[in-house]
N, C-alpha and C positions, 0 to 999 in steps of 0.2 A: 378322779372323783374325790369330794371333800370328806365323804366316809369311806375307808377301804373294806369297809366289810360290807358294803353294797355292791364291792366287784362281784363275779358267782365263782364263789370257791371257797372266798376268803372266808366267810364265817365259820363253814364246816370245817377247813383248815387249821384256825382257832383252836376249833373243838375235839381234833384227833390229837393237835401238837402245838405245844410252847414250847418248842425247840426242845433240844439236849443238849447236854454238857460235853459230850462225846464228840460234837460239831464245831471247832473253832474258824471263826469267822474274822478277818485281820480286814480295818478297815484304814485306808494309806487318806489322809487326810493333816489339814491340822491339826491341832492339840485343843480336843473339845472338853468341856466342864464336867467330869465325870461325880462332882457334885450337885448336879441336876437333879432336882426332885425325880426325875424321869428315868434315871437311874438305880435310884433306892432298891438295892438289893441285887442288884447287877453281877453277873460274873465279869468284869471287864478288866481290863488292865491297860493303861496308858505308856506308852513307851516314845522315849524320844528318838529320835534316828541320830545313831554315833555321828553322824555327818553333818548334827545341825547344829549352827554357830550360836552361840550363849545370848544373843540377843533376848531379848519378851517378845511373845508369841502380839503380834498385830490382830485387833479385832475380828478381821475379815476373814482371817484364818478359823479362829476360833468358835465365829458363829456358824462360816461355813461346816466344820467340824461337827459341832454340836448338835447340830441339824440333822445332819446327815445318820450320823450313832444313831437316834434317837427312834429314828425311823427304824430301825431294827430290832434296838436291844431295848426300847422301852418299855419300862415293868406294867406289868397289871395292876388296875387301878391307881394308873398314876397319871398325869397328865397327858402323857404322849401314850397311844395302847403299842406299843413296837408287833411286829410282827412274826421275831422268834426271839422273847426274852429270858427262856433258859439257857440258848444257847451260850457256847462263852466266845468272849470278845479282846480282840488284840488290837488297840487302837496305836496306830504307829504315827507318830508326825512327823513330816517329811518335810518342815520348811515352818519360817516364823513371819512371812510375809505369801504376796502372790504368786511373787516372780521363784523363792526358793521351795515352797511348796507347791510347785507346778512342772518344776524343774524334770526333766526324763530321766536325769544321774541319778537324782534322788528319789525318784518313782522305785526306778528299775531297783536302786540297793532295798527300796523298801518292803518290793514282792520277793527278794531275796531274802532278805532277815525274815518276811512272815512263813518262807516255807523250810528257814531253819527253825524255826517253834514250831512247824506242825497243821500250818493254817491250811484248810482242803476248802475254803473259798475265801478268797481278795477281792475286796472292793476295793476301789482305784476311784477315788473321787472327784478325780481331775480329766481331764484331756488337753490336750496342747493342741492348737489348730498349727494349721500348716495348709500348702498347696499341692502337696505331694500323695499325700496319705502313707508317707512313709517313714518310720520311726528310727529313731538312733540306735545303733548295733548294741547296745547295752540291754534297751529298753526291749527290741525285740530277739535276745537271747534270755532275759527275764522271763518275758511272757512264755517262750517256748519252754523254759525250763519249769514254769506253774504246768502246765500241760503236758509234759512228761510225767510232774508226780502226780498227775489226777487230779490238780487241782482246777476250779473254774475263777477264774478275772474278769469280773464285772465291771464296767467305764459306760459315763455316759457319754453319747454320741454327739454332743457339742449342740451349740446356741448360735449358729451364727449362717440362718436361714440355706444353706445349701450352700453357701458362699466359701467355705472351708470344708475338708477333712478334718479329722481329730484324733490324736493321739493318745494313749493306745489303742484306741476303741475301732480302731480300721484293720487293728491286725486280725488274722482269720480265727485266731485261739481265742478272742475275747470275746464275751456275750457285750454288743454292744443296744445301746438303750435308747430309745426316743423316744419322747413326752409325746400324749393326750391330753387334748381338751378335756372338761367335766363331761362335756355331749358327744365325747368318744370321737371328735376328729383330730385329726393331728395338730400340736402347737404351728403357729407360723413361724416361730423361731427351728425348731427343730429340723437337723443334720437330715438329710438324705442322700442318697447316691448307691453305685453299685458297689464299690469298698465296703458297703458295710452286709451285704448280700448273705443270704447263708448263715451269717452267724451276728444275728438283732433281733430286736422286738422291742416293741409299745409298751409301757406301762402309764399310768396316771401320773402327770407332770402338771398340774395348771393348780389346784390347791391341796398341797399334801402340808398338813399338821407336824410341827416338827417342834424342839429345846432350842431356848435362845438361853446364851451366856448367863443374862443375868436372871435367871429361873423362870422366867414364862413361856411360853411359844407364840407359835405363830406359823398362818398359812405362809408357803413360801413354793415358787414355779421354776421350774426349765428342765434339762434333761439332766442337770445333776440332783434331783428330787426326784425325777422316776425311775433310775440308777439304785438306789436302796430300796424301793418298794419292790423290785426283781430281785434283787440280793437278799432282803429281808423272807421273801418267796422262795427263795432255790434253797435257802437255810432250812425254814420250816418243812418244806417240801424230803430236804435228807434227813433234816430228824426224825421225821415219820417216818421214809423207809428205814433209819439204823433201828428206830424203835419195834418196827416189824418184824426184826431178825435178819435182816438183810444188812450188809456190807454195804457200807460209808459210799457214795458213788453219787458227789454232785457234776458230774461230767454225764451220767444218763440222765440226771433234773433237768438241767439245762437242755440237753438232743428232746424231752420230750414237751419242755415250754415249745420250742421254736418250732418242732412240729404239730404241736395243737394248736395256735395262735388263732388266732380269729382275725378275719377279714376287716380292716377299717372301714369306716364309713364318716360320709358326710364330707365336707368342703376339703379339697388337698388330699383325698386319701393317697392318690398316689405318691404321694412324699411319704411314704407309712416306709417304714423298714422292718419287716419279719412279719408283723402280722400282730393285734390287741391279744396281750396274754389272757389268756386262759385258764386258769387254776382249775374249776371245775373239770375240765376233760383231762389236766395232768393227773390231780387225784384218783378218777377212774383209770388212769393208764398206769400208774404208777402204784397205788394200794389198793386197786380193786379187780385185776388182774385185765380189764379192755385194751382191745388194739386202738393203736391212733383214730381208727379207720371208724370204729366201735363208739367211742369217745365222742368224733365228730358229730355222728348219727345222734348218738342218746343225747348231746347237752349242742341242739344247733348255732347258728351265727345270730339268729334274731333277726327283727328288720334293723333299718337305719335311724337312729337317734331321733325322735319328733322332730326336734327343735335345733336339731342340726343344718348349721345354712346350708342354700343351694352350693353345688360346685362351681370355682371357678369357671368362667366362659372357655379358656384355654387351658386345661392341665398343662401341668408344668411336667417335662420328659424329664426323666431320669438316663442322668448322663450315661454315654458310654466313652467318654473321654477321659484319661487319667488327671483330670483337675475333677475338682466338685462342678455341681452342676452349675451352678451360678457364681462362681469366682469370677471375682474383677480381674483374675490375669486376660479372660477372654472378652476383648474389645468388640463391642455391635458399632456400626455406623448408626448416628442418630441418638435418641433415648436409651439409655443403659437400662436395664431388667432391672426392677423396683422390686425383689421379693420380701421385703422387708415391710413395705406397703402393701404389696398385692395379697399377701398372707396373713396378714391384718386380721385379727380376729376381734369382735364387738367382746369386752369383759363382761362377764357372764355372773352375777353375785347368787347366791343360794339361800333359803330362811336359815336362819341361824349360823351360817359361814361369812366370817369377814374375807373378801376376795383377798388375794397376794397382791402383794405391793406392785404397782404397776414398773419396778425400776429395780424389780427381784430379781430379775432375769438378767445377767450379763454375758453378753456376746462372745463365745473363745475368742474372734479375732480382732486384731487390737489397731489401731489408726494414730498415726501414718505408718505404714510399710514402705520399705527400703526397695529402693529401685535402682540399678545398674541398665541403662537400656543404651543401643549404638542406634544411630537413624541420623536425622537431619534435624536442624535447628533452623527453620524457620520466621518470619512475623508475617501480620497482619492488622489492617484497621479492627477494633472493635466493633466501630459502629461509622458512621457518614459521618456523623459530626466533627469527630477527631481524625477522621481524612483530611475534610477540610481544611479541620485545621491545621495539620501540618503543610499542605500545600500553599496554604497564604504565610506562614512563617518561614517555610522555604523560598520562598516566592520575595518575601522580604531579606531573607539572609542571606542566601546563594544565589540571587537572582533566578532560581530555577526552581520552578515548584512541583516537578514532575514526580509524584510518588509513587509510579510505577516502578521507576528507576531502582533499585535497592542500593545502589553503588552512591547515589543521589540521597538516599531516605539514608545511609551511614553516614554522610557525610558529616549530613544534617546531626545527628546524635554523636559524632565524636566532637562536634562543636557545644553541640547542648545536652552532656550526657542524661541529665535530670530526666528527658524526656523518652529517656528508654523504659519507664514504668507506663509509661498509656498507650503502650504498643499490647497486644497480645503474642505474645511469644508462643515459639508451637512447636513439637516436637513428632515428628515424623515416624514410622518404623516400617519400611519397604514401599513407600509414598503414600500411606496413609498416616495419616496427621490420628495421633492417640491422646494427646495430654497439651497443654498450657502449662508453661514455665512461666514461675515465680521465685523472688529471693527476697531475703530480709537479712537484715543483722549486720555488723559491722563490714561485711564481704561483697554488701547484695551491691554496690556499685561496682565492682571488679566481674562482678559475676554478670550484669547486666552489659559490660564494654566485654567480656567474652560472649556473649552470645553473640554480640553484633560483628565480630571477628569473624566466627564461625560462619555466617550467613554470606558476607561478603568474600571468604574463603573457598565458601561452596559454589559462589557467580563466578567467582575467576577463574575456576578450576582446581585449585590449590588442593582441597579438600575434596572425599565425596561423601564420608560418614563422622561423628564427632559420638564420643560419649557423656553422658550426663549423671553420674550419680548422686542418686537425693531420696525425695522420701514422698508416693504419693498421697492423698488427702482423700477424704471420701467429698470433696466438694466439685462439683462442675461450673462449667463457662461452655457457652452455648457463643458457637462462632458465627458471623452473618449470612454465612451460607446452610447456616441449622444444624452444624456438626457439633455433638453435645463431645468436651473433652476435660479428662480426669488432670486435676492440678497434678505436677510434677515442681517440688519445692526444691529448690538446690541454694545450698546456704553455703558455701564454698568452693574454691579452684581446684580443689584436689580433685584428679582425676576427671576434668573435664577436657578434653584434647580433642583435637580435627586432624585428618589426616587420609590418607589410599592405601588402599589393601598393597599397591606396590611400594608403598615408601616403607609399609610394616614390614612387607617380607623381606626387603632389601637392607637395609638396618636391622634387623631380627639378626638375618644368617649372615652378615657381617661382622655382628657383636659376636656370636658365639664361635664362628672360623676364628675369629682374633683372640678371644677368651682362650678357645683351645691349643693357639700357637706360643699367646703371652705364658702360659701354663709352665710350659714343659712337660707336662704326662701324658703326652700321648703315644704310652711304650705300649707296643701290641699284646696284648693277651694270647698266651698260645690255648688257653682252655679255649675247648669246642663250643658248637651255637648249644645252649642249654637244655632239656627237655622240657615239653609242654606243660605249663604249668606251675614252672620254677623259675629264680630270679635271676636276671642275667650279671654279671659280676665283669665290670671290665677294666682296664687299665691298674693300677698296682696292684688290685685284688686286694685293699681292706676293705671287709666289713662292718656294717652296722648293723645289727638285730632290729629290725623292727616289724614288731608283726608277722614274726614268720619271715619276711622276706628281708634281702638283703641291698643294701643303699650304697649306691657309689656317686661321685661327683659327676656332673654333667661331661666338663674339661677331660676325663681321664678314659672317653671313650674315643679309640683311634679314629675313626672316619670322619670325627669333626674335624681333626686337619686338613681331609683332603679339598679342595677348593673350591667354592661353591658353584655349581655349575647353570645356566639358564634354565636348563627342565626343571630342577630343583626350584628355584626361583618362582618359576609358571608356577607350581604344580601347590607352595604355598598360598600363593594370590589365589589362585583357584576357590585356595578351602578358606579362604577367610572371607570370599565373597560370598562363596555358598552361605555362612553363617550370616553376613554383613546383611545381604541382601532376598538369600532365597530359605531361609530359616524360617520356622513358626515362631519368633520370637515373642517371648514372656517376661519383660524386660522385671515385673515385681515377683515372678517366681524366683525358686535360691537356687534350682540347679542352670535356670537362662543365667541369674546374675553371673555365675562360677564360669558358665562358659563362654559369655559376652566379658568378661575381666582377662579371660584366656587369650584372648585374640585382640584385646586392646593391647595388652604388653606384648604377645608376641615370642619370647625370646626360647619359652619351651617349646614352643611348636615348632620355631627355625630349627632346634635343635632335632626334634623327632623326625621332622623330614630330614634334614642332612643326612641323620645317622642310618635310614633307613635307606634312602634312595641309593645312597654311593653301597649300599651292601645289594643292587639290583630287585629291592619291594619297589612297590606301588601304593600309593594312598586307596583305601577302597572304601571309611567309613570312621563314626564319631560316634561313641554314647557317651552318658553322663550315670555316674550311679552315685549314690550315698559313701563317701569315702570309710574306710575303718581307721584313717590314720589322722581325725579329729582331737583335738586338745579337747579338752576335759572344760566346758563349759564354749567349745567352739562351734560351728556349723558347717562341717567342711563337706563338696562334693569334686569327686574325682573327674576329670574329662578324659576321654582315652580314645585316643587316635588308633589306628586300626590299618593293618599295611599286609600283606602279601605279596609271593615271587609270583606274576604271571609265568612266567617257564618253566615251574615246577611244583606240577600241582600237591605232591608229595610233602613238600616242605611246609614245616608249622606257620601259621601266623604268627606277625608278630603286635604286640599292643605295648602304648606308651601311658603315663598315665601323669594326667599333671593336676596336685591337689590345693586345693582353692577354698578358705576361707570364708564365710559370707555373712560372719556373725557381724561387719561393722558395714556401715552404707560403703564405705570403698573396700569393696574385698582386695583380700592378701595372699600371695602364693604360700604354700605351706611345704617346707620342703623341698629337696630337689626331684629332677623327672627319673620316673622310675620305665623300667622297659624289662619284658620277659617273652618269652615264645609261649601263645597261646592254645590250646589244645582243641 
């Protein structure tokens, strides 16, 4: 709403409390203009984060900043009305552009620093999208640590129509937030899914009044604007109670927004997460002594908006899969789900409100994403025309114009490589065709005479899967068979390769029996099998400290000497087919990327089975988690094979774990394989 005192609450809210001084409120953003008229008289304080490099603060920062303050701590009678402007304010900046002010090192150190000053609520003005909904160990030992001291972390719930999670606003300790229309339906950009379940809500996101840089304002929209209209809420909301006589406690503000919430209405409501805050019924529940239940009753839902459009013809489900709901990692045959169109809301202007910029709003997730995917590299005509045409130029140069042929259509292209651009290149993943390959830049001819290797590879037999890493596009190409598929760019050789789950396995546990013979260290360890839980330590027994556990060389565990046997062999091709072929693969998510890089190289896996089989386990399974042994600006996820004695059922598991990089389009192994008895 373009007034917030037309929400029901808000004005008598006003009227009980302009915050207290007693309530410090740390808002983790850029470094906003605390010379704003909007400020005058402010208890605030600016502080830069030890971590941020001497650079000048980038506009984008700043204005985002400035905005965002303003909405909270702006004074009475001043341009912006904030909504708890006696409170005091601890404004942290966390970064002098997007990419460092966005950063999760720099989040996490910054809800750190606010709850050594004292802060009992963090605004978090950021969220980092992702496919996972799952946050870096830093970030969620941060947020756990706000929530052990009582304090509440408010994030908003991202812009990037269902198509992403967002961090940290998915973890269960954060109030996360999602934009309202003015007519009380939800934005069509705004986050939905089941990650944010339980602990979200609605506030007013489409024209909130905010500080620009250079001392004006202006309406500005998304879910990082209805983020401080709930912060700026749960502020005023505990200075009322501390001002009551009651003890600091914005962790009940928050438990008793998300159980009053009011019911969305109008177009999309089921993309709503938690429910239209409420003020009204928190106040009765909160300083007037009613139960939720009481609250509900006395201050009802109302009807539905007048002027609120019809609902969409199909509601949009809210996922129960751990991707968002409409992430392009999940491939449809046909037309891909448009919710960025379909969610499309008419701009709505107000008398006397200039609407928000129509280009206010930017998307968490960002284009191109990095793709690591294993399948097939195919071609195809685009269209008849250029069937044709290749046929009558074959027809003229090889006497043969059969373009059926592919052994015939390469031929044709290592003669005239030029004409490997008006082919549509295609990229496979368990014999469905997902993406069209493209290249550019000084590479794209070497990259265009590999594909056509790769194809010709796969008709002889040579080959039965190839990797592609690149970066896909948010554009489509619609095949002549009606198959709509996502551009897949690859501007380089590096790690593109053809090859068979048997040639992997067999050159894997080749390389690493030889590694471990070339060695020398394979003296037996007389230490016992380790206890559940701890690290296993073998061949000369030094350690490395890392993370609590301990790290030894691949080479210096004895049963890689022993000889690689045929079961062993099988029992690798096995698991790399399962992945190759009978996996959900997600070739732009980062934990597929980690474990599609895992089985292209191969050489930790030949190892985990050797080591494993010749001590009598068995392969029994695979997961992927969030590594802790990530470099400091890296993205690593662990893959961890999974082995057990069929003979004895007594005996621990054991797990291997191999850590994988994924911060660059060709991921890197990080580390050597670590292995311990599981509990």
């Amino acid at each position: 709403m373009p007034d917030l005192d037309a929400m029901p609450g808000v004005a008598e809210l006003r009227a009980r409390t302009q915050g207290d001084p007693r309530v410090l409120v740390a808002v983790i953003d850029g470094a906003p203009r605390i010379d704003h008229p909007a400020f005058e008289g402010a208890d605030v304080e600016l502080v830069r984060g030890y971590w941020v490099d001497d650079r000048p603060d980038e506009a984008w920062a700043t204005g985002h900043a400035t905005h965002i303050t303003s909405v909270i701590f702006g004074q009475p009678g001043g341009p912006v009305p904030g909504l708890a402007p006696r409170a005091r304010g601890l404004f942290i900046a966390t970064g002098v552009d997007e990419d460092t002010a966005e950063s999760e090192l720099g989040v996490a150190r910054a809800i750190e620093f606010a709850l050594s000053r004292g802060a009992q609520i963090i605004h978090c003005a950021f969220c980092h999208p992702n496919q996972t909904g799952k946050a870096q160990q830093w970030m969620t030992e941060a947020v756990r640590k706000a929530a052990a001291a009582g304090a509440v972390v408010v994030a908003p719930a991202g812009n990037d129509y269902g198509e992403n999670w967002c961090v940290p606003s998915t973890l269960p300790e954060v109030l996360a937030v999602g934009a309202l229309a003015d007519d009380g339906a939800p934005m069509h950009f705004t986050n939905f899914g089941e990650l944010y379940a339980g602990h979200s809500i609605m506030g007013p996101g489409e024209n909130v009044l905010g500080a620009t840089p250079d001392g004006d304002v202006k309406n500005e929209k998304g879910t990082s604007v209805a983020a401080p209209v709930l912060t700026g809420i749960i502020t005023a909301l505990t200075s009322a109670v501390v001002q009551s006589g009651r003890a600091i406690a914005p962790q009940q503000v928050r438990d008793v927004l998300i159980a009053t919430a009011r019911p969305c209405t109008g177009a999309g409501a089921s993309r709503c997460i938690g429910g239209e805050v409420a003020v009204d019924r928190a106040i009765a529940v909160l300083l007037d002594g009613m139960t939720v239940e009481q609250a509900r009753i006395t201050f009802p839902d109302g009807p539905p908006a007048p002027d609120a459009p019809a609902s969409l013809p199909v509601p949009p489900k809210v996922s129960t899969h751990p991707l968002p709901p409409h992430s392009h990692a999940r491939h449809r045959t046909g037309e891909p789900e448009q919710p960025r169109e379909a969610y499309k809301r008419e701009q709505r202007g107000h008398a006397g409100v200039v609407p928000a910029d129509a280009g206010s709003v930017e998307p968490s997730i960002r284009y191109p994403a990095q793709c690591f995917g294993i399948g097939q590299v195919g071609y195809e005509f685009p269209d008849d025309l250029t069937r044709d045409s290749f046929a009558n130029e074959m027809r003229v140069r090889l006497g043969d114009g059969d373009v059926d042929d592919p052994v015939r259509v390469i031929a044709y292209l290592d003669a005239n490589p030029a004409e490997a651009r008006r082919l549509l290149w295609t990229f496979a993943i368990n014999g469905e065709r997902r993406y069209h390959i493209t290249s550019s830049g000084a590479f794209a001819p070497s990259v265009y005479d590999m594909l056509a290797a790769l194809v010709l590879g796969r008709v002889r037999g040579d080959i039965a899967v190839a990797s592609l890493p690149g970066w896909t596009l948010a554009v489509n190409r619609t095949a002549m068979d009606g198959t709509v598929l996502r551009e897949l760019r690859v501007t380089s050789l590096r790690g593109v390769y053809g090859w068979t789950a048997a040639q992997v396995a067999s050159q894997s546990l080749d390389a690493v029996h030889r590694d471990a013979l070339a060695g020398g260290v394979g003296r037996r360890s007389e230490a016992p099998d380790p206890a559940p839980g701890s690290a296993m330590v073998a061949g000369d027994g030094t350690e490395n400290a890392v993370l609590g556990l301990t790290e030894s060389p691949v080479v210096t565990w004895p049963r890689l000497l022993e000889p690689v046997t045929p079961q062993i062999a099988a029992a690798v091709v096995d698991f790399l087919d399962l992945v190759y072929f009978r996996a959900d693969q997600e070739p732009e998510i980062t934990r597929d990327r980690a474990l599609n890089f895992t089985v292209t190289n191969g050489y930790q896996v030949a190892a985990a089975f050797l080591d494993a089989m010749h001590d009598g386990l068995q392969f029994i399974g695979y997961r992927t988690e969030y590594s802790p042994f990530a470099r400091v600006g890296g993205m690593c996820w662990d893959v961890i094979l999974q082995f057990n004695d069929p003979t004895r059922g007594s005996r621990s598991p054991r797990e291997y774990r191999m850590t994988v990089d994924i911060a660059d389009v060709l991921p890197v192994t990080v580390g050597r394989l670590r292995r311990w008895a599981a509990s």
